[in-house]
N, C-alpha and C positions, 0 to 999 in steps of 0.2 A: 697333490692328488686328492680327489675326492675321497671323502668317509663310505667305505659298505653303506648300504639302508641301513641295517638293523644297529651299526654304531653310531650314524649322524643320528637318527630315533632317538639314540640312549642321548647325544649329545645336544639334541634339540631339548630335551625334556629337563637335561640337568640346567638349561641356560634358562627354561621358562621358570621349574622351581629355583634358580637364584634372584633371578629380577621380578617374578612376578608374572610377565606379562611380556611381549617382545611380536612386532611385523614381520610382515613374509621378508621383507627385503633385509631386514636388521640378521633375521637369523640366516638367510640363505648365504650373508657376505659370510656368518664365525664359522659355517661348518662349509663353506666354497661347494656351495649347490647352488643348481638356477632354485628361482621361483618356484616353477611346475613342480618340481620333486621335493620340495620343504611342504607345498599345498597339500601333495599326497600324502609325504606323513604325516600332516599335521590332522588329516584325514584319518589316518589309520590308529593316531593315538588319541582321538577322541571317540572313535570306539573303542578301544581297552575302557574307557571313562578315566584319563588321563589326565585331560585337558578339555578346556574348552575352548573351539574355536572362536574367534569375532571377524569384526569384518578388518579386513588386512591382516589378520594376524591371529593369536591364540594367548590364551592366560592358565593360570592354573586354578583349578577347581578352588575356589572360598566357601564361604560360610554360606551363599546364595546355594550351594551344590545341595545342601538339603534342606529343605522348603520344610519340613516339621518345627525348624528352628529357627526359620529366618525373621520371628516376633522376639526375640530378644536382642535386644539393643546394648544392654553393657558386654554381654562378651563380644560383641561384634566391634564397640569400640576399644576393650583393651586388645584386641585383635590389631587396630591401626597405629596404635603406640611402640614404637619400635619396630615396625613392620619390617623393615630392610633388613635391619637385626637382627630378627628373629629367625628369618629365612635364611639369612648366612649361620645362625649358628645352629638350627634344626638341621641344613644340608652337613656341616661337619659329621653333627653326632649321628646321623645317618648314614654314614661314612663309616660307621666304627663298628655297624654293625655286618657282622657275615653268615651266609646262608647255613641253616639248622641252627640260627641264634632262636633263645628264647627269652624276647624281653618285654620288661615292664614300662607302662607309658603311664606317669601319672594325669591327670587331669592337668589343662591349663592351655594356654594360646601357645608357649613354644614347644612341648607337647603334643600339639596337634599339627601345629606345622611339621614336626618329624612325623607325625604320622601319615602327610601327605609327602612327604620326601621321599617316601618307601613305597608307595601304593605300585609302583611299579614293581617289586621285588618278588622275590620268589626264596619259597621254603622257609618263609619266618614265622616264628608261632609269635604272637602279639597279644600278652593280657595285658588290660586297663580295665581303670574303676572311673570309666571318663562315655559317659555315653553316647557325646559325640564325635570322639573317636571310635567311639566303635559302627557311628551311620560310617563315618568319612570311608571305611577299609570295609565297607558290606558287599558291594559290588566288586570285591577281589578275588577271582577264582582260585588262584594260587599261592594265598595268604591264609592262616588259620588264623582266627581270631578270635578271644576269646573277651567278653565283658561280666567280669565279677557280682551284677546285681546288685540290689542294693538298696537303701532309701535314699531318694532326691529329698536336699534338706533347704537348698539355700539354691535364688533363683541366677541365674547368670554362668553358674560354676558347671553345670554337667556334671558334678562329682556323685559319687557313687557311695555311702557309708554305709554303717550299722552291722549285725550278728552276722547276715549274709556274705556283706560283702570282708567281712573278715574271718568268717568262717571260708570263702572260696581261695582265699590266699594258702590256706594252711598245709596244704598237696603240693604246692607249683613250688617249682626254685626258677629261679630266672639267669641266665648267664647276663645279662647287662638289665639295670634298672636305670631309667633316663625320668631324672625326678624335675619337675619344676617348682617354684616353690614362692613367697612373699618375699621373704629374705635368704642370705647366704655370707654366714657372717663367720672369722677363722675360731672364734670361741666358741661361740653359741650353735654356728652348724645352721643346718637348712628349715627356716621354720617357716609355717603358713598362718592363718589369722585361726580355723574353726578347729578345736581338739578333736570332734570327734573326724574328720577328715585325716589332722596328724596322724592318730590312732592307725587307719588304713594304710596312710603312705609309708607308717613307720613298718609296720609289717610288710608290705611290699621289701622296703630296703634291708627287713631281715633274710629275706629269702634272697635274696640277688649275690652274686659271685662278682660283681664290679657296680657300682653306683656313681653313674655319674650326673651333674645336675648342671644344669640349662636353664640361664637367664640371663638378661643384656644384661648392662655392664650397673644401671642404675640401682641394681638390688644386692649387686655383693656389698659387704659390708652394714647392711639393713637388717635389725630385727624384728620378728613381729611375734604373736603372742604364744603360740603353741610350736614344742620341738618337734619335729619329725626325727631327725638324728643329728647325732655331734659331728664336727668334721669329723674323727679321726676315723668314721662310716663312709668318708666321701671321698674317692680317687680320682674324680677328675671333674673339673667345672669347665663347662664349654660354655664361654661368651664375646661378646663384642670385643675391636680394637678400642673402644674406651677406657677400659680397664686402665685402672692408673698401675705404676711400678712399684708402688708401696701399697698395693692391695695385692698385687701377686705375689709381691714377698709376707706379706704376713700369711698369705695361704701355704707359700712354700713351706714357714717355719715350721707347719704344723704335716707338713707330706699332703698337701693336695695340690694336684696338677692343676694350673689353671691354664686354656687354650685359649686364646684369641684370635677371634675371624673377623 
């Protein structure tokens, strides 16, 4: 039997943010609609600003979706590294969250892939120090959003540092903190390359009631130069089926979940 509109909608949208991109015909066979009625809602959730339609078919809103940004070239390309990955593991920990969650998004590509994972959701408050994550979620009426300020320090990152933006952390608690990060290693914990950036994220992961951190599979086990926190701050790491069985037991040893999608 056919899906309702309003759950083939939810079911068109969770298939565009897993693959990416998908035709009228590919989506109308998963949710057993004709054509005509996948067009219409493909219609209807591209004004929400959900998706964008193309010809045959619809994708989800990229890094093209705001035109302030579309001159930088390196996040665009750590953007295509892992891209399938990314998207399978942004859709889980999106998943984790539920409605009157308040969470933290740090800066970064799988980061902001969760931030378009949710664009469709309702009643979540959303701080980041990631400013563009905060264009991607502007046009969400039923989304609060909040972006911490900040000095822009370094070009590519979007990241948000200094007195501001770590003075804006110091009121907010977060029930889920979804960190991403250079490395994520079972000793050393989740570090990135800039300290004063650590500095911010580490504060973010003081305030948070569950931290959990989001990276393909190539960066567990990686360190790089500044901590943000030690595992034993990190409850659960959502990443790709790459993960080898002797990386997820050295996380176990130490109590951190690790997921793989």
């Amino acid at each position: 039997m056919a899906l309702k509109q309003h759950d083939r909608a939810k079911r068109i949208l969770h298939l565009l943010l897993e693959k990416g991109k998908g035709s009228v015909d590919e989506l109308a066979a998963a949710v057993n609609a004709s054509p005509a009625s996948i067009r219409r809602d493909l219609i209807e959730l591209e004004q929400r600003g959900l998706i964008n339609r193309t010809h045959g078919g619809a994708e989800v809103p990229g890094q093209t979706s705001y035109k302030p940004f579309r001159f930088d070239a390196a996040f665009s390309l750590r953007e295509e590294r892992f891209a399938d990955e990314k998207r399978r593991i942004a859709l889980a920990a999106a998943e984790m969250v539920v409605e009157n969650d308040t969470i933290a998004l740090s800066p970064g590509t799988t980061t902001t892939q969760i931030a378009r994972s949710l664009r469709h959701r309702e009643g979540i408050h959303i701080v980041t120090s990631a400013i563009n994550i905060g264009m991607e979620l502007s046009s969400q009426p039923n989304m609060k959003v909040t972006v911490t300020g900040g000095i822009i320090r370094w070009p590519g990152s979007f990241s948000l540092v200094g007195a501001t933006a770590y003075e804006a952390l110091q009121r907010l608690f977060f029930d889920k903190v979804f960190m991403g990060g250079t490395g994520i290693h079972p000793e050393h914990g989740l570090t990135v390359i800039e300290s004063d950036e650590a500095l911010i994220l580490s504060e973010m992961v003081k305030h948070g009631k569950q931290v959990i951190a989001v990276a393909d599979s190539s960066k567990l086990g990686m360190v790089s130069t500044s901590q943000v926190c030690p595992p034993q701050l990190i409850h659960t790491i959502v990443t790709d089926d790459g993960v080898t069985a002797e990386t997820v037991e050295a996380f176990a040893r130490v109590n951190v979940r690790v997921v793989a999608v």
